[in-house]
Each structure stands twice: as C-alpha cells, then as structure tokens.
C-alpha positions as CSV (number, residue, x, y, z in Angstrom):
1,X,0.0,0.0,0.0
2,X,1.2,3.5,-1.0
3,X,2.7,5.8,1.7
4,X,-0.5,8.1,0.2
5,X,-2.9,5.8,0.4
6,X,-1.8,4.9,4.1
7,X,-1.6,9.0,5.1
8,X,-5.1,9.3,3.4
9,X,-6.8,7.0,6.2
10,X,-4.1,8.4,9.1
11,X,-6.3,9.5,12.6
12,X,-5.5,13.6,12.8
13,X,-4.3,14.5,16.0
14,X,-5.3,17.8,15.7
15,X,-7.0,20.3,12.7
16,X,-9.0,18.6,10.1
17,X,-8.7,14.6,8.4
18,X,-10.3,16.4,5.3
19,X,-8.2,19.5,5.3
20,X,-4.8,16.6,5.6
21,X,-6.2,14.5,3.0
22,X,-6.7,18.0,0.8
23,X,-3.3,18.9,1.5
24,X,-2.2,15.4,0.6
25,X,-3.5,15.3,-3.2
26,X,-1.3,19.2,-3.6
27,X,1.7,17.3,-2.0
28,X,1.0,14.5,-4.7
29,X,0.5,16.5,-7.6
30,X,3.9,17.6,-7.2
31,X,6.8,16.5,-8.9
32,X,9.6,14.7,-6.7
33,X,12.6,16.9,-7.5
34,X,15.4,14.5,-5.9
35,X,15.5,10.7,-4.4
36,X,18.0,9.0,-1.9
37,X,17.8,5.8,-1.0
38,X,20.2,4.2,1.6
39,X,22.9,1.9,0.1
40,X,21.3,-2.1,0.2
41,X,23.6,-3.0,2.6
42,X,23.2,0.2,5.3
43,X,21.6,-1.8,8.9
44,X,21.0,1.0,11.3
45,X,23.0,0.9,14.7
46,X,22.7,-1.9,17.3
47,X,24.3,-0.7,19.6
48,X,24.2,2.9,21.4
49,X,26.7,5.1,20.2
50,X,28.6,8.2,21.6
51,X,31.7,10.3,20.6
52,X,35.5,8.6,20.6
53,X,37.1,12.0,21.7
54,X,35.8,15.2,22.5
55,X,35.9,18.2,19.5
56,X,35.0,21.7,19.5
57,X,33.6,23.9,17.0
58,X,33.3,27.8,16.7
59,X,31.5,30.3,14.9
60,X,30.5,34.1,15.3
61,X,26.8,34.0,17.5
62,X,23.5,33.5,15.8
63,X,21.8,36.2,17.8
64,X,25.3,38.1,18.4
65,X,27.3,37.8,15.4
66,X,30.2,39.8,16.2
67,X,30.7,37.5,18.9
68,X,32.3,33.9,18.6
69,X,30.9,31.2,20.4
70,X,31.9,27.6,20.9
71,X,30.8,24.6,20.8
72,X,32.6,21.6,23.1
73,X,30.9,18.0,21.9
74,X,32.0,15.1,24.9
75,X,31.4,11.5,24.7
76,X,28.9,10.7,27.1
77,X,27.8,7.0,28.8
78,X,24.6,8.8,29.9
79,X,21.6,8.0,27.4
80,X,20.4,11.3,25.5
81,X,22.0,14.2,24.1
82,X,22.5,17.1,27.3
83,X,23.3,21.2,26.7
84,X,25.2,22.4,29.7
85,X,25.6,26.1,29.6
86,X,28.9,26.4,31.2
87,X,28.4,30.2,32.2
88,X,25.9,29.6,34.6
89,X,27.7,27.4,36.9
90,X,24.7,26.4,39.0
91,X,22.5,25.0,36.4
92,X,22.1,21.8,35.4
93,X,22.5,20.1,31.6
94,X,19.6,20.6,29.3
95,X,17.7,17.1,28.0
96,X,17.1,17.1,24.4
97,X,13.6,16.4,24.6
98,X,10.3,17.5,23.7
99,X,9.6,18.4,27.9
100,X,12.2,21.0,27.6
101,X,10.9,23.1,24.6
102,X,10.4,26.4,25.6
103,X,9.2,27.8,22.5
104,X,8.6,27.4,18.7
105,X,8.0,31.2,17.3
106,X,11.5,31.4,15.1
107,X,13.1,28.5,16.1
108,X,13.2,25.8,18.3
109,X,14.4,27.0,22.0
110,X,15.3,24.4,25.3
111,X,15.2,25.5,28.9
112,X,15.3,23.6,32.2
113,X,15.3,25.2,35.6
114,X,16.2,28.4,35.3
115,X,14.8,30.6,33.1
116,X,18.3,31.9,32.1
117,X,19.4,28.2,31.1
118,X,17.8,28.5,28.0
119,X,19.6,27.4,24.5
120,X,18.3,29.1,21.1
121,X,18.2,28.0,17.4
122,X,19.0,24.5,18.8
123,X,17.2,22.8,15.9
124,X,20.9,23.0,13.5
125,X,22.6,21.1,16.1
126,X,20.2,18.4,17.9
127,X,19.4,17.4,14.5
128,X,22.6,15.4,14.5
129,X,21.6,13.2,16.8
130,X,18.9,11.5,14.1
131,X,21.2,12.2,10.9
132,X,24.4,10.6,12.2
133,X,22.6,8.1,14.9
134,X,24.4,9.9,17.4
135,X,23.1,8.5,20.6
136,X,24.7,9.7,24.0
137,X,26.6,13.3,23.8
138,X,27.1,16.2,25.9
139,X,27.5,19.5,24.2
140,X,29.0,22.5,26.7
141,X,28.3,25.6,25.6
142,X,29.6,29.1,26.4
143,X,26.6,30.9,25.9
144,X,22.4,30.2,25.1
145,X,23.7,31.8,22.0
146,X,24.8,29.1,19.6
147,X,27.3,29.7,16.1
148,X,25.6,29.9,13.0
149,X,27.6,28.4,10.1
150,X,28.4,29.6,6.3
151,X,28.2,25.9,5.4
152,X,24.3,25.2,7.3
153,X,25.5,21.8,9.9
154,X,28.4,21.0,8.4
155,X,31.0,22.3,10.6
156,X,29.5,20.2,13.4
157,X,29.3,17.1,10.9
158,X,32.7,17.1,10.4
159,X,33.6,17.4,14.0
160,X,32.2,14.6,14.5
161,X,33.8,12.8,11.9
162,X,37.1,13.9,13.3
163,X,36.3,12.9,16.8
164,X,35.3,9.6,15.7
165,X,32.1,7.7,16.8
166,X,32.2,4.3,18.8
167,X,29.5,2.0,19.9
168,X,28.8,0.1,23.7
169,X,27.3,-2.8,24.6
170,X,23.7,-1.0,25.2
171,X,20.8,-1.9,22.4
172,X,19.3,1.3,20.6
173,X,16.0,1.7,21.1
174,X,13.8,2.2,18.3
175,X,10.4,3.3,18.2
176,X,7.6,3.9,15.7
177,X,4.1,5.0,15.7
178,X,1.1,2.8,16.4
179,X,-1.0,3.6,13.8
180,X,-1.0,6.1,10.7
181,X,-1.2,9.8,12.3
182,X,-1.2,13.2,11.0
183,X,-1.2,17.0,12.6
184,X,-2.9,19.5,10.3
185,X,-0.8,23.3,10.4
186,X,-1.8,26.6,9.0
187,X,-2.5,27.4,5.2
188,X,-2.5,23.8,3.8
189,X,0.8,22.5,5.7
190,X,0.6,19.0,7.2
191,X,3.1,16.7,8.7
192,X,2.1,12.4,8.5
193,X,3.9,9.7,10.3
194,X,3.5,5.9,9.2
195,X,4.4,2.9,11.1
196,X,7.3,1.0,10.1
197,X,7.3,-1.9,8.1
198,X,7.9,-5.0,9.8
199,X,11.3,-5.6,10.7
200,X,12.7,-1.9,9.5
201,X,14.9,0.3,11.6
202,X,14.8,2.8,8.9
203,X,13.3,6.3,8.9
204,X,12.4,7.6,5.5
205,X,11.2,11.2,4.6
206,X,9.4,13.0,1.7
207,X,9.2,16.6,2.1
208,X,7.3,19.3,0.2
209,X,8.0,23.3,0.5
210,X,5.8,25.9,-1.0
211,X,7.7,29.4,-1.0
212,X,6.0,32.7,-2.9
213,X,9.8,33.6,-3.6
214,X,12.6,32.1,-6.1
215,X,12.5,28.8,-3.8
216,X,9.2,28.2,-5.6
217,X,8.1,24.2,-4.7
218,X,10.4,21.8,-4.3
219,X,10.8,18.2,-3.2
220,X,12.6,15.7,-2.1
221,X,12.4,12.1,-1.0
222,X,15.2,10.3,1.0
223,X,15.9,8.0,3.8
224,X,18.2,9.1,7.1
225,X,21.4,7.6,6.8
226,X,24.6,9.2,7.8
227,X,25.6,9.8,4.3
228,X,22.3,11.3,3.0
229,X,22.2,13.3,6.0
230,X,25.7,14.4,5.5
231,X,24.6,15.4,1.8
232,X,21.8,17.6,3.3
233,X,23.6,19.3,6.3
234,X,25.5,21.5,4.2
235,X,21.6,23.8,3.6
236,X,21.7,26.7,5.1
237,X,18.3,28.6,6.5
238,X,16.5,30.7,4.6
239,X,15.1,34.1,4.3
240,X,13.4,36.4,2.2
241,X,15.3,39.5,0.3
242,X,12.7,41.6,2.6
243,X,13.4,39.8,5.8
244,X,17.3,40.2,5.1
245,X,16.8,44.4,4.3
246,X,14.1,44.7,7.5
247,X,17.5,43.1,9.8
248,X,19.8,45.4,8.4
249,X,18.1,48.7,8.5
250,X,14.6,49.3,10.7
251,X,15.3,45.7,12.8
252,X,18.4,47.4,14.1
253,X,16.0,49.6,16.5
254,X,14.4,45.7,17.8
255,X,16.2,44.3,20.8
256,X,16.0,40.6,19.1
257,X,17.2,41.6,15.9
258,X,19.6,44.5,16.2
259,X,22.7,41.8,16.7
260,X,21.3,39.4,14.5
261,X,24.3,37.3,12.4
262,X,22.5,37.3,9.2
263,X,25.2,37.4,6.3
264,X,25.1,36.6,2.8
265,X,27.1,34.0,3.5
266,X,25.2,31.6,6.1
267,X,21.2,32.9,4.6
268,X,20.0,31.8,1.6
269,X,18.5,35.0,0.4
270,X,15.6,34.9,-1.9
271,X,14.1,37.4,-3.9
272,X,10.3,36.9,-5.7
273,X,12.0,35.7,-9.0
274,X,16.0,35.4,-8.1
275,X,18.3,34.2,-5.2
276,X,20.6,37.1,-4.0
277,X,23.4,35.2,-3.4
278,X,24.6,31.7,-4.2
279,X,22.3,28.7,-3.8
280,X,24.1,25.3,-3.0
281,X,22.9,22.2,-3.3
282,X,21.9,22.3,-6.9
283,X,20.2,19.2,-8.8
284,X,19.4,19.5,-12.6
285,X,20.0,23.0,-12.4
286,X,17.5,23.4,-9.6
287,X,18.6,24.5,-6.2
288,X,17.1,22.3,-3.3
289,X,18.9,23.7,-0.5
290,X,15.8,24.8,1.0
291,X,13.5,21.9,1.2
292,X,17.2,20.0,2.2
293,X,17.4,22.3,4.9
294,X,13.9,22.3,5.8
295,X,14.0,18.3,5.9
296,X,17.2,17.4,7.3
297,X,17.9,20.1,9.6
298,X,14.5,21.8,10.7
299,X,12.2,18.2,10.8
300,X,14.7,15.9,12.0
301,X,15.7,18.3,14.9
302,X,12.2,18.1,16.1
303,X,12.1,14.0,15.8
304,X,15.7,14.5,17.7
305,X,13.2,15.5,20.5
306,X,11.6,12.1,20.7
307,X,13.7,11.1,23.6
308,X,12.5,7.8,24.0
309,X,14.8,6.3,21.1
310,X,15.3,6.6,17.3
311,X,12.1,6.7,15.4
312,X,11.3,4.5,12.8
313,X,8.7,4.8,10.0
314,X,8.1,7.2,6.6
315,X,7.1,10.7,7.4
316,X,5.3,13.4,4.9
317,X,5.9,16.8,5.4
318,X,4.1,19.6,3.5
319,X,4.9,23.4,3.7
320,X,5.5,22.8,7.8
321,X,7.9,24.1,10.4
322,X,9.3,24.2,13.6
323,X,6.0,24.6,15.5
324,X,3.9,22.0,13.7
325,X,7.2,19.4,13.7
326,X,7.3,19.7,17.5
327,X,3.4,19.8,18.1
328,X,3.2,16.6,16.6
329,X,6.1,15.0,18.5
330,X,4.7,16.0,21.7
331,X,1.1,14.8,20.8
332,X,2.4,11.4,20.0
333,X,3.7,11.3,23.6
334,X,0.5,12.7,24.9
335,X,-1.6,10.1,23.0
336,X,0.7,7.2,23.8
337,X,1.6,6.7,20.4
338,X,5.0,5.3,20.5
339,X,5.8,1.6,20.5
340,X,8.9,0.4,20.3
341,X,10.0,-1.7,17.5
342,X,11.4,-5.2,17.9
C-alpha cells in the first residue's frame, strides 16, 4: 500500500482529516525533484553510540554575530544528548527532549530550571543526533547563543567525523508509531507519520516546501542515513530578500534583531524571481537547499526531540515548520503513540 494511500486513512491528531487529505492530493501532484535511498547494505546501529574523543567547534553568534561562540561535543555513557551552559555554573545540563521546549515562534528554544538556562536556534545542532545516529553526547556551551555556520551543519558534521564515533554494549532503542497519524498546520501545511514496516529500523522522509519567492516548490524524498544526511547538512536557512533588508536597516531599532548574524554567507537569500546570493545544493540545475534544509535540519531536529529512542517509519511533510514538527512530537507522547520496535 502507497505511503499516500496509508496517510489518506491516518487519525488527525489535531486540525481537520479532510483539510490533511486535501493537503495530501497538492503534496501529490507535485513532482519529486530529488531521491536518496540508503545503500542495500546500510543496517541502522545496534548498539548505542557516543563520541570517541571530545571536539570543539566555533563560529560568530547566531543572535550576536560579532561575537564567537563555541561549541565543546563530549562523549557521554549517559543516554540522550544534554546542553550544559557552562556560564551559569549552577545550572544543570539541558535534556534534548520535547519536555524541555520552551518555544517554537522562530526556532526551536530548550530551557530547564532556570529561566536563564535556556539554548536558542537549537534545531541545527540536535538534528545530528537523528542524521548521524548519534546516541549519547554532551554538548557545553559558552553561551544560550549558539554559532551559526556559512556551510548550514556542516561544521558540526565534520567534528564529528574527526572525533570519531564508537558503539557500547547497550541496544538502541527504536520506536515507531502505532497507527498512521497526522497534525494539520496553518495554510495547507501537514506533517504524516506511518508505522514501520515490519522488521525496518529505517526512517524515510518526503518533504514538500511551498515558497511565494525564487525557492518556488520543491521536493525531495530520502531515507536518514549518515551519508544522505551528510549530503543535506550542508543547507543553510533561509530568508526572504525583505526579511534580510528589515534586519539590516529598521530591525536594528528591535532588541531581538539588532545583533542578529544574518550574512550573505550563512542565509540563503531569496528574492520573488531570483536568489541574491549563491544557492548550494543544486540538482538539474534546480537549487534544493531549502527543502534539504527544511527536511534534514528543521524536521529531523524536532524527531531528535523524541527522547525515548530513534524513530522509525516514513514521514510526509508539506509546507511545515518548527511549531507543527514539534506539536506533533509531543502529541504522539500525549496520545501514547510510540511503541517500540522489535
């Protein structure tokens, strides 16, 4: 049975089954722009994995760009991925989870305790943790403020690839949802997640964007590997040429803008007909950096969040984001929705 025909019957966890099945026919309609399919012999992990050695990555601020902050990534034997904010000494790590999200509006923002021991724009970074099968990790941090990249994740992929991963003796967990669900969003957007298939460990993920700019609609269709994600990581966010004009002239006077680290080096910036600066990530002459970005950095953060264990299944995403992505991971805890997978 088609992944289509399975979303078309999935229960909606919240908005309309008629308005998801609407959406589902656009999504259809449109052409598939790229497909990756994991090598036949890829097996996903065993065994829980963490770092062999700890690495550390810098970068000038996402929200203070004239300042650089660092990144220190640290094996870890306890299960999860943790963001300790070394400069407040009395707090305690941040759990990647979908209990510490603290807020959706831009991006995707932890906090535990304190109100102060918050992390922002974490989506670029926990994302990792589904992409590489990272398991166990400890990131310290000298700031709530983390880098933002010219290259989207890929500074932080190939940390990782320097450090070296290694594997223990405890079994991965894997998880996958009970029955076909979906979470409708705002003008047409959707998000679907199907069981897996018996005996599959994989995740697979087809992913639609609809932009009124020179992104246009794009998509893409690939299953989460290390390599594929590793293709993927190297998107960078978006914005529009207005958005990029507002931060550099009347956002200045805004608090949460003025020291934004918007450059045309680490933004895609799109205009209504034409990119203003390079596009990477280009397939038949088509830039898909956005709906790459969108998929592998933006929707597999918020699956990251499912801290339970690795999820397992095919997911459809249409013209979502960060809030609808982590709606529907914390509504498949609230429903008791996740089984695990044998």
């Amino acid at each position: 049975m088609s992944d289509f025909v399975l979303a078309k019957g999935a229960r909606a966890l919240s908005g309309s089954s008629d308005m998801v099945r609407r959406s589902l026919e656009q999504m259809q309609a449109l052409p598939v722009d790229q497909v990756l399919r994991a090598d036949p012999g890829f097996r996903p992990e065993t065994y829980q994995s963490t770092l062999r050695d700890s690495v550390s990555v810098t970068g000038p601020g996402t929200f203070f760009g004239k300042a650089q902050r660092t990144l220190v990534m640290v094996p870890s034997q306890e299960s999860g991925w943790w963001l300790d904010r070394r400069d407040i000494p009395d707090s305690l790590p941040i759990a990647v989870s979908v209990k510490n999200v603290w807020t959706t509006a831009r991006n995707i923002v932890l906090c535990a305790g304190s109100p102060h021991n918050y992390v922002r724009m974490v989506e670029h970074i926990v994302a990792l943790r589904i992409g590489l099968g990272l398991d166990n990790l400890m990131i310290r941090m000298d700031s709530g403020d983390p880098p933002l990249f010219d290259r989207g994740s890929m500074d932080l992929v190939e940390a990782v690839e320097r450090a070296g991963v290694v594997t223990g003796r405890v079994p991965v967990p894997y998880v996958t949802v009970r029955e076909p669900v979906s979470i409708e969003g705002p003008h047409g957007s959707f998000v679907c997640v199907l069981p897996a298939e018996r005996g599959s460990r994989l995740l697979s993920v087809d992913c639609a964007i609809d932009f009124k700019t020179a992104i246009g609609r794009q998509r893409i269709q690939f299953d989460v590997t290390p390599a594929i994600f590793r293709h993927g990581a190297l998107a960078r966010t978006n914005c529009s040429l207005w958005q990029m004009l507002f931060t550099r002239t009347i956002g200045k006077l805004l608090a949460d803008v003025r020291h934004l680290g918007y450059t045309n080096r680490n933004i895609l910036i799109a205009g209504p007909k034409r990119y203003f600066n390079e596009p990477k990530l280009v397939h038949q002459g088509k830039s898909l950096e956005a709906a790459w970005h969108r998929a592998t950095l933006d929707l597999l953060a918020a699956v990251a969040l499912a801290d339970t264990g690795r999820l397992c299944g095919r997911i459809l995403s249409y013209k979502a984001g960060h809030a609808l992505d982590v709606q529907l991971i914390r509504l498949l805890y609230q429903e008791n929705l996740l089984v695990p997978v044998g």
